[in-house]
C-alpha positions in Angstrom: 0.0 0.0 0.0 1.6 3.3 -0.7 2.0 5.7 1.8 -0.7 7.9 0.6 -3.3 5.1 0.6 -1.6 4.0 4.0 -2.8 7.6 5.8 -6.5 7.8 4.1 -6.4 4.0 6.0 -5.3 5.2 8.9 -8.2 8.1 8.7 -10.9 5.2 8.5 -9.3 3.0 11.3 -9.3 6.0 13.8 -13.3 7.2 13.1 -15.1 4.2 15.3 -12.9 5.0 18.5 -13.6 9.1 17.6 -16.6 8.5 17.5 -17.4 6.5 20.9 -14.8 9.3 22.7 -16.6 12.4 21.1 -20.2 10.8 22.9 -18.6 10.3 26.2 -16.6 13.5 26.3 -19.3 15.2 24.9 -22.1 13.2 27.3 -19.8 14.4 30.4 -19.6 18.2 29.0 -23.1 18.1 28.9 -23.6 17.2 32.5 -21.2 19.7 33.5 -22.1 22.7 31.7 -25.5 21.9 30.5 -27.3 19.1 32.6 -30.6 20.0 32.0 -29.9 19.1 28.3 -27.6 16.4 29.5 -30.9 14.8 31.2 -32.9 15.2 27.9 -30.3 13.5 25.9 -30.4 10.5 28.5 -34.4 9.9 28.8 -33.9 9.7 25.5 -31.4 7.7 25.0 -33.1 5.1 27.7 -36.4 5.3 25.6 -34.9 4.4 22.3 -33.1 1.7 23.8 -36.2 0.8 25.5 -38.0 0.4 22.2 -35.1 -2.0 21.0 -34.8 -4.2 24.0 -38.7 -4.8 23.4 -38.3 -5.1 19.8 -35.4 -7.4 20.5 -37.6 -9.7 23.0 -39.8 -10.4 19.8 -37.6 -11.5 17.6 -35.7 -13.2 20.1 -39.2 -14.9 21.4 -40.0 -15.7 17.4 -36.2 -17.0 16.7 -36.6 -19.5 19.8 -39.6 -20.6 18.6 -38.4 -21.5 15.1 -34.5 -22.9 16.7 -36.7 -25.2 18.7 -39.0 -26.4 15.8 -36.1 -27.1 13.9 -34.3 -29.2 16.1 -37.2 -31.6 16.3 -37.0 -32.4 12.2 -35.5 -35.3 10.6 -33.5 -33.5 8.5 -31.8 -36.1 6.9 -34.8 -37.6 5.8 -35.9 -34.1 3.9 -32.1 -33.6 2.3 -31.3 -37.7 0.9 -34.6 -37.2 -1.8 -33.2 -33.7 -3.4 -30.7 -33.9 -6.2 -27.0 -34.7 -5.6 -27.6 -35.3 -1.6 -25.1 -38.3 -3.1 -22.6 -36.2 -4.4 -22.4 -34.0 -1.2 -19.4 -34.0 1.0 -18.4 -32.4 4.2 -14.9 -30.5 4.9 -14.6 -29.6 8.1 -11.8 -27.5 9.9 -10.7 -27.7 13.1 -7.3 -25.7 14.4 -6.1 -26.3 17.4 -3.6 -24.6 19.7 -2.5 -25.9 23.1 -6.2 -27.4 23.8 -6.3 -30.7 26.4 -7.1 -33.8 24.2 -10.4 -34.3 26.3 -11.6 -30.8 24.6 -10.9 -32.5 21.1 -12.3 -35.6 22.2 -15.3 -34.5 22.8 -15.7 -32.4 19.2 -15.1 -35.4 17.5 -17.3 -37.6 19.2 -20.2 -35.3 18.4 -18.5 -35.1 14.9 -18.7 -39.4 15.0 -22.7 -39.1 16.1 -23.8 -36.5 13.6 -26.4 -38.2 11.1 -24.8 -37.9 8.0 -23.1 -40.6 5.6 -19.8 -40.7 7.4 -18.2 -41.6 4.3 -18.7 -38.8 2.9 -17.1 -36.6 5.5 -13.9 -35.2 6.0 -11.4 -33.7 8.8 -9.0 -31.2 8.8 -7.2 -31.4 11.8 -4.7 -28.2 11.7 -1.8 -28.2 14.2 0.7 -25.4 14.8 4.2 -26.5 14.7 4.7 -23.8 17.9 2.9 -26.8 19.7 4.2 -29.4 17.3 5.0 -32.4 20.5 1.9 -31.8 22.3 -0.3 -31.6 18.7 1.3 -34.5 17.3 0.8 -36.8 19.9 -2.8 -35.4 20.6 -3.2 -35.9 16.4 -1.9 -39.5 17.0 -4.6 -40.4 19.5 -7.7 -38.8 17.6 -6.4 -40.9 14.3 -6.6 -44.3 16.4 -9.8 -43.2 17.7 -11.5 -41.8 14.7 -9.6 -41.9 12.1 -11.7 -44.9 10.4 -15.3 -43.1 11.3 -14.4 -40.2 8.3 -14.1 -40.5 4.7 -10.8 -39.1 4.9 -8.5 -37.3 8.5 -6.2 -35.1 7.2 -3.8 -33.8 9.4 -1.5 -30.2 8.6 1.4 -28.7 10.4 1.2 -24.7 10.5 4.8 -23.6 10.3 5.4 -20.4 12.2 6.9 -17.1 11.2 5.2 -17.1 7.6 5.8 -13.5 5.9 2.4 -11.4 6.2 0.9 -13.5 8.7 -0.7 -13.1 11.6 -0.4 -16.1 14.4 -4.3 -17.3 14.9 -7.0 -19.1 13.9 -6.7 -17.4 10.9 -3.8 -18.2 9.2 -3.5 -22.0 10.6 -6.8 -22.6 8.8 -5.8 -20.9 5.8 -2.8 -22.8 5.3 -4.4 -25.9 5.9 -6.8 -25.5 3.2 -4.3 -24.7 0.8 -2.6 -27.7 1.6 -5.6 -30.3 1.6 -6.9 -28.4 -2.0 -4.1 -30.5 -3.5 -5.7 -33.6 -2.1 -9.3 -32.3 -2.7 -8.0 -31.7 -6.5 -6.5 -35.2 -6.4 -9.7 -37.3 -5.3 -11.7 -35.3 -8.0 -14.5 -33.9 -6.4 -16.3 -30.7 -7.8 -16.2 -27.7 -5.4 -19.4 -27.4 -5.8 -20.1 -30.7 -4.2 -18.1 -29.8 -1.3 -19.8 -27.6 1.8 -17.2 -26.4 4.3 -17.5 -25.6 8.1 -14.5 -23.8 9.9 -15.1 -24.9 13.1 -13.2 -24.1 16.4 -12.1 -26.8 18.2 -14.3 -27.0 21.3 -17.5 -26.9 18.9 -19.9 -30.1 18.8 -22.1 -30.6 16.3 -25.9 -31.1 17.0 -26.8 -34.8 15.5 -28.3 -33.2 12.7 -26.4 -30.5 11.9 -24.4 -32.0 8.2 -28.0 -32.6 7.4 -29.7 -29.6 8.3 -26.9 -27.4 6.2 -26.8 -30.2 3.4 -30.5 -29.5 2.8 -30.5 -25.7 2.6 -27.4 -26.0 0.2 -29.3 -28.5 -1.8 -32.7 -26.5 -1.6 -30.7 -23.2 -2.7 -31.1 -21.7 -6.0 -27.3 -20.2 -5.3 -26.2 -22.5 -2.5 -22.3 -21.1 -3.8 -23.4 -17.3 -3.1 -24.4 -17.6 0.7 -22.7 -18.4 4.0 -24.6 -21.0 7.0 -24.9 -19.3 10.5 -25.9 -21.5 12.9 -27.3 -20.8 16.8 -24.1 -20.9 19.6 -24.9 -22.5 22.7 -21.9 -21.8 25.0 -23.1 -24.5 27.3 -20.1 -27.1 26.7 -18.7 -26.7 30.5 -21.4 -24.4 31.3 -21.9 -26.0 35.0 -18.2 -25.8 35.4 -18.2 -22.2 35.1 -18.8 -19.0 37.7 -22.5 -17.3 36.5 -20.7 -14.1 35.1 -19.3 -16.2 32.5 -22.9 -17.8 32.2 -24.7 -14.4 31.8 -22.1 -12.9 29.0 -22.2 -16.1 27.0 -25.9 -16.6 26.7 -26.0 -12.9 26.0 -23.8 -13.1 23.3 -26.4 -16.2 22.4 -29.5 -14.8 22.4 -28.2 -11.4 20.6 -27.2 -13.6 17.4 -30.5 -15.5 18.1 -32.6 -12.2 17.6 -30.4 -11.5 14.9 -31.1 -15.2 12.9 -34.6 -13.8 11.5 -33.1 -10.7 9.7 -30.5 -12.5 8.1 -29.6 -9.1 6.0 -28.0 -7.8 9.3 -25.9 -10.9 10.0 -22.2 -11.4 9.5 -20.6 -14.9 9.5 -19.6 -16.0 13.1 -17.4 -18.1 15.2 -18.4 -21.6 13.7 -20.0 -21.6 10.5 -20.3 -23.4 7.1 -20.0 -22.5 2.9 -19.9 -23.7 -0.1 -16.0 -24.7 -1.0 -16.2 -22.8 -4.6 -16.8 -19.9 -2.9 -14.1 -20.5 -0.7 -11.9 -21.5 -3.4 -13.0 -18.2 -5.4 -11.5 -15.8 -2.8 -8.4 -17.3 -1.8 -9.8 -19.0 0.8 -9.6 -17.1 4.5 -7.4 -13.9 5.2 -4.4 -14.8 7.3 -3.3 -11.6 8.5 -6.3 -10.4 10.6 -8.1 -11.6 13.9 -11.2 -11.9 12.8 -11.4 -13.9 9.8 -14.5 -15.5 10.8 -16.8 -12.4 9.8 -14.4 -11.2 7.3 -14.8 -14.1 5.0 -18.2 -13.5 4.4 -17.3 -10.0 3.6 -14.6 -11.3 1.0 -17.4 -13.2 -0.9 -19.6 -10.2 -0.4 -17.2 -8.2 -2.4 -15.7 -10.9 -4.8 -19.5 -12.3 -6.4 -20.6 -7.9 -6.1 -23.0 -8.1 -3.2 -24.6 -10.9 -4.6 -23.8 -13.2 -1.4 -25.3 -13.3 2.1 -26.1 -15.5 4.9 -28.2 -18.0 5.6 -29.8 -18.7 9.2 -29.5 -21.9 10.2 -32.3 -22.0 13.6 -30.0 -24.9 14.9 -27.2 -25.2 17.5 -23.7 -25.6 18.2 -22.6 -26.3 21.1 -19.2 -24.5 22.3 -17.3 -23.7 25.8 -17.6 -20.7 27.5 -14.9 -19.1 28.8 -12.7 -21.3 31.8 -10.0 -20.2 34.2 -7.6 -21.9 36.3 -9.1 -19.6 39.2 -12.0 -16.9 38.8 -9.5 -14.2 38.8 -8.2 -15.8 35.5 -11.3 -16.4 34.1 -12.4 -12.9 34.6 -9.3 -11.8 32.6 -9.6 -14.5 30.1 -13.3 -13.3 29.4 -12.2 -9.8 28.8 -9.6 -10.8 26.3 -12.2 -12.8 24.5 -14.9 -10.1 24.4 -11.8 -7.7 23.4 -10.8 -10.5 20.2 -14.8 -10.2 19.4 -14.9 -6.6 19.4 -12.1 -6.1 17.0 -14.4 -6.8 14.5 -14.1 -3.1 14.2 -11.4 -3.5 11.6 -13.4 -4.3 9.4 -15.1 -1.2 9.3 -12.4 0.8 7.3 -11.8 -2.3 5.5 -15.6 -1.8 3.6 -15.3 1.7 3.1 -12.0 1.2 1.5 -13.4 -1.7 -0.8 -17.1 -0.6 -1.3 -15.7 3.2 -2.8 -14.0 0.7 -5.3 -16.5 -2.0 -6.4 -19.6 0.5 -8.1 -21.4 -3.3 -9.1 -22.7 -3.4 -5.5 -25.7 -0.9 -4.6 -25.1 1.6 -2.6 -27.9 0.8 -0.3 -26.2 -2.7 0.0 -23.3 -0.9 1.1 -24.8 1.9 3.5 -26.8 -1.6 5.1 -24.0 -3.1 5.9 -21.5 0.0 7.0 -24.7 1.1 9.5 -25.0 -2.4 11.2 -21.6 -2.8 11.6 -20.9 0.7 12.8 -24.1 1.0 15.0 -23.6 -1.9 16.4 -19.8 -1.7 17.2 -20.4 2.1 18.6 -23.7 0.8 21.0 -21.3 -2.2 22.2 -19.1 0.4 23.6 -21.5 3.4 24.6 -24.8 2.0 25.4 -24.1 0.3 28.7 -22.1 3.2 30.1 -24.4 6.2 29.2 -27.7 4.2 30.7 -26.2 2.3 33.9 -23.6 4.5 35.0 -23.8 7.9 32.8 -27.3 8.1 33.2 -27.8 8.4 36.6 -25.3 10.9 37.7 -26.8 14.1 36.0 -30.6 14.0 38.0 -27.9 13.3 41.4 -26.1 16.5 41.1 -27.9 19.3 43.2 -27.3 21.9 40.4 -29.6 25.3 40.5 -29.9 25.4 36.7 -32.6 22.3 36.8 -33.9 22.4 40.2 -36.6 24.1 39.2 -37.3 21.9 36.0 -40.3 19.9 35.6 -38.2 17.6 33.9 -35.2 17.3 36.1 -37.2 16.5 38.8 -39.2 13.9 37.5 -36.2 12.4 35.7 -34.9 9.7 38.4 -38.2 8.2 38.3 -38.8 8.5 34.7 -35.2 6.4 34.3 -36.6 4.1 36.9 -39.5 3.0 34.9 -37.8 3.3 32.1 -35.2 0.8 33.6 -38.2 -1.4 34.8 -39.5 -1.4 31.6 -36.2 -2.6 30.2 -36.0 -5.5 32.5 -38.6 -7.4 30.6 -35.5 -8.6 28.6 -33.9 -9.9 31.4 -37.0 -11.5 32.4 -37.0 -13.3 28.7 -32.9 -13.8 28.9 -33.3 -15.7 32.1 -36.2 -18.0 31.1 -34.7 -19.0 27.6 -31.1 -19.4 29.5 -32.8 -22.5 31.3 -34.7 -24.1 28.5 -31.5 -23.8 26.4 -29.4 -25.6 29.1 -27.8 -28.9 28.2 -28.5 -32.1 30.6 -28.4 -31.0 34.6 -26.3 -32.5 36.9 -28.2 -34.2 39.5 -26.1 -33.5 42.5 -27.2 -29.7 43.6 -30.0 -29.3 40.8 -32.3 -26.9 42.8 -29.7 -25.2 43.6 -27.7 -24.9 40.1 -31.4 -23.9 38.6 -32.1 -21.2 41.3 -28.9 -19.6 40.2 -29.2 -20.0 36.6 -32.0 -17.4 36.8 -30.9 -15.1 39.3 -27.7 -14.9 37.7 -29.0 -12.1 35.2 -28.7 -9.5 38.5 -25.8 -9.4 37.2 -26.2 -8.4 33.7 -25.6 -4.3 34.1 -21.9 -5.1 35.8 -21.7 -7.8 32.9 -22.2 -5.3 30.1 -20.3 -2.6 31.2 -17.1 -4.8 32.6 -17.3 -7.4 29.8 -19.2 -5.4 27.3 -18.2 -1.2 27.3 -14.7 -1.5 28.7 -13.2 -4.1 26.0 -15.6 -3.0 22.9 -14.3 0.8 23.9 -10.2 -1.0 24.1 -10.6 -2.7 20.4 -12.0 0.6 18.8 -9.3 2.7 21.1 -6.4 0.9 19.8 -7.7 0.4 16.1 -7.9 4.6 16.6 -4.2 4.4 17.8 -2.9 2.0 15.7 -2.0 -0.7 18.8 -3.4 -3.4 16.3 -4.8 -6.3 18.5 -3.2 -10.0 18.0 -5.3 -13.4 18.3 -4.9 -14.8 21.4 -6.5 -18.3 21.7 -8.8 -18.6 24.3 -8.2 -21.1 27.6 -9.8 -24.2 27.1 -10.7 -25.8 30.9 -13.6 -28.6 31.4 -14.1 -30.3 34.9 -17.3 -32.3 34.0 -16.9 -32.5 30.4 
């Protein structure tokens, strides 16, 4: 990039974090110098957000409806009578980093019990030579174990220190697939015939899953031009973990649940599946970013012209949330994580760059996409500030220009009702959080369900700790330039 194009770049990369610092300076000026306006701003701010939480509930309450419909289907049945369900194989990535064997276990055992042809699926395992003892021998095992269940168990070293990388999920995966292409070539089969999941290594499959995605991708009229977003369940170890972890993890759940019946807002996430031409088409993933989850479906958005999207798929996954070898360490490990997530934010200047270039995609394509991504990276980092701890402070203050306001003096208790209002969603959140809970133990079960639901009291210090603070880092150092490497997250079960 020259160094011209290098500073309009920069320009792009700093606007997010301007933007979330302009509203809290500018929030704080108000209080100060003009708090009656201040207290305006914030009623307002509460009631809009008010109107989304209850706009949320319904599609989260409609969403829930349809994942558990879903999950009930034979799918296999529906996808073995359409058109070359017989020509259909599975590819299916899974990098791993320093993870036990008992977490990899368990992903291939759901991967062994999915209700698909077996022989017609096949594994990537992709090892980083950084780890090369521990991966090898932990490769070793899994080939004994499973290595007859799969059509084919390919297994590929990630040498480190490649030029233009960046160490991560990333670049591990994308060097694996350009090593297993030249065995994809060799067996012959068309890439159009072949559906790939990138999968991290803790997910498991629901049964039905390979049949389920085989099904859409069959039914499609463009099954290359779209992504497959299924539901995340973060419930892997989730009675092994401390109820903040809980409460961020089925947030994070039920916000990409809401988001699965307006599939023109979603972005690929975390573990997902595509068609391998499509793949193929754009050089398969980046391997110089973090998040090359989401960005892949961008890459396809702008290599087929906007004529891509994703596809909601209203069935789980089932993944870990995040472990520590002590709470104190699984408090830091969830910040990290929700820090990785929230550098999504790159690829904000990355679209503006690339839409001003590509005039084939409509520009209302392209001011969709740039508002979802930019309103919803700015109200990760602003929201929870302004109404839990912002809000309040402006109708405390003992300050003669409002004491004699209607407004001002009303405005604690119109923020309580508004706040009362609002807890309706944590009302829903709670409720759903149980009926999407896997098997519970039976030691302590009354006990383990009582604190399921009251663990959303804790969902204000949740969004502002592990929601505000490290979506307002990610856009801060994007601003600065501190570019953000991937750090794999800690991988702990007790129960499994």
């Amino acid at each position: 990039m020259a160094l011209s194009d290098y500073r309009k770049y920069r320009l792009l990369e700093m606007i997010p974090g301007a933007l979330v610092w302009f509203t809290f300076i500018a929030t704080v000026l108000l209080i100060i110098f003009k708090p009656l306006w201040a207290i305006y701003f914030i009623i307002l701010f509460d009631l809009y957000w008010l109107v989304r939480v209850l706009y949320l509930i319904v599609y989260i309450i409609l969403s829930f409806r349809k994942f558990r419909q879903d999950s009930k289907v034979i799918w296999r049945e529906k996808a073995q009578v359409l058109p070359r369900y017989g020509d259909t194989y599975h590819l299916i990535f899974m990098p791993t980093y320093k993870e036990p064997i008992d977490v990899l276990r368990m992903s291939f055992r759901s991967l062994a019990r999915v209700d698909y042809p077996h022989e017609r699926m096949m594994i990537v395992l992709c090892l980083e030579e950084a780890d090369k003892e521990n991966a090898l021998r932990n490769a070793e095992i899994l080939k004994k174990e499973f290595g007859d269940s799969f059509f084919r168990f390919f297994v590929t070293l990630h040498p480190p220190g490649l030029s233009g990388e960046v160490p991560g999920k990333g670049s591990n995966t994308s060097w694996a697939a350009r090593q297993t292409q030249k065995e994809i070539d060799a067996l012959g089969i068309p890439y159009e015939n072949i559906i790939v999941s990138s999968f991290d290594v803790d997910t498991c499959a629901h049964i039905q899953y390979f049949s389920y995605v085989t099904y859409h991708y069959l039914s499609s009229s463009q099954p290359t031009r779209q992504s497959y977003q299924p539901v995340p369940l973060f419930n892997n170890n989730t009675w092994d973990v401390p109820a903040i972890m809980r409460v961020v993890s089925n947030s994070t759940t039920f916000w990409l649940m809401s988001e699965q019946l307006r599939p023109e807002r979603l972005f690929t996430f975390s573990s997902h599946s595509m068609s391998y031409r499509a793949l193929a088409d754009v050089g398969f993933w980046q391997n110089d970013i973090v998040t090359e989850d989401s960005r892949i479906f961008l890459q396809c958005l702008l290599r087929y012209d906007g004529d891509y999207e994703v596809k909601s798929l209203h069935i789980p996954i089932s993944m870990d949330a995040v472990a520590g070898r002590n709470l104190w360490q699984g408090f830091i490990n969830l910040y990290k994580q929700q820090r990785r997530w929230a550098w999504g934010v790159e690829h904000f200047p990355y679209l503006i760059w690339n839409f001003r270039k590509n005039h084939k995609i409509h520009w209302t394509k392209k001011l969709r996409y740039l508002w979802n991504l930019t309103e919803g990276m700015y109200s990760w980092a602003t929201a929870p500030i302004i109404i839990f701890l912002l809000g309040y402070i402006p109708t405390r203050l003992p300050l003669e220009s409002v004491e004699n306001s209607i407004i001002a003096q009303n405005a604690p208790q119109v923020l309580q009702y508004l706040m009362t209002a609002a807890m309706l969603g944590l009302l829903v959140s709670a409720v759903l959080s149980v009926l999407v809970l896997p098997h519970e133990p039976k030691k302590n079960f009354l006990w383990k369900f009582g604190v399921t639901i009251l663990q959303w009291v804790l969902f204000p210090v949740c969004m502002i700790v592990f929601g505000s603070f490290p979506a307002t880092e990610a856009q801060t150092r994007l601003m600065l330039g501190k570019y953000l490497g991937f750090r794999v997250t800690e991988k702990l079960r007790k129960s499994g």
